[in-house]
N, C-alpha and C positions, 0 to 999 in steps of 0.2 A: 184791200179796198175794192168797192166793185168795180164795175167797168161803168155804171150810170152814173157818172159823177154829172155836175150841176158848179158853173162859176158863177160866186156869191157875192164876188167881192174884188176888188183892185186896187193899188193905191202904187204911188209913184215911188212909196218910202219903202225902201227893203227891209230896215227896220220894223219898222210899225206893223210890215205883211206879217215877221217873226213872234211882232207879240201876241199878233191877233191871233194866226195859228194856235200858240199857246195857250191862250184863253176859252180856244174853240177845243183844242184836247182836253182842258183841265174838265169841262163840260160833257166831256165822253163823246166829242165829235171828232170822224176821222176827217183829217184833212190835208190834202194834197197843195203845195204853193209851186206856181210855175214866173221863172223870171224872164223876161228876155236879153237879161242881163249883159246890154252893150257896153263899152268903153274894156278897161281895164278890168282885170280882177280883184286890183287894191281898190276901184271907185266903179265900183258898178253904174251903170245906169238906168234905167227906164223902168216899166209899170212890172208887180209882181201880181199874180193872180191866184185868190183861192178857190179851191174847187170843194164839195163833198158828194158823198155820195147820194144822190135824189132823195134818198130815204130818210134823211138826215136834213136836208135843204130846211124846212119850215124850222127847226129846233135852230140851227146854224144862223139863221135871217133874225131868230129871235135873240142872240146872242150880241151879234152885230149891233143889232139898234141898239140893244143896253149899253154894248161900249161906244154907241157914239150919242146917246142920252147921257152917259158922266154915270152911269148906273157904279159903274164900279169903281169911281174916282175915292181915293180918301179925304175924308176930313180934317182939315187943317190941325185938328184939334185929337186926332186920330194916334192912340200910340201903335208905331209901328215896329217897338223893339227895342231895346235898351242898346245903347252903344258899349263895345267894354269897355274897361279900364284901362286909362295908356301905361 
């Protein structure tokens, strides 16, 4: 990853920072998450932050607003896979 990275993004939920990264690779963006991870290990705390690399920032920003537009939310009505057989 370069050394010009660029912070895109925050969010309080270490979760949510996880999927977003994920969304942001699946996208072919590299991306860096940093925690400040207070409290425990089993309950972390506080804000996680993503970074990309500059070159990457405009693609990254367009990503973001899709997933917080519902861009990639499914539809109720949406097959998402067949359950097996118990």
């Amino acid at each position: 990853m370069s050394d010009d990275l660029v912070q895109i993004w925050s969010t309080g939920d270490g979760t949510i920072a996880e999927l977003t990264r994920s969304r942001l690779e699946d996208e072919g963006i590299d991306v860096l998450v940093k925690s400040s991870m207070g409290g425990t290990d089993a309950y972390p705390v506080g804000p996680s932050y993503l970074f990309v690399p500059a070159a990457q920032e405009a693609d990254a920003r367009r990503v973001i607003a899709a997933i917080e537009s519902g861009a990639y939310a499914l539809d109720d009505d949406e097959d998402v896979g067949t359950q097996p057989p118990p």
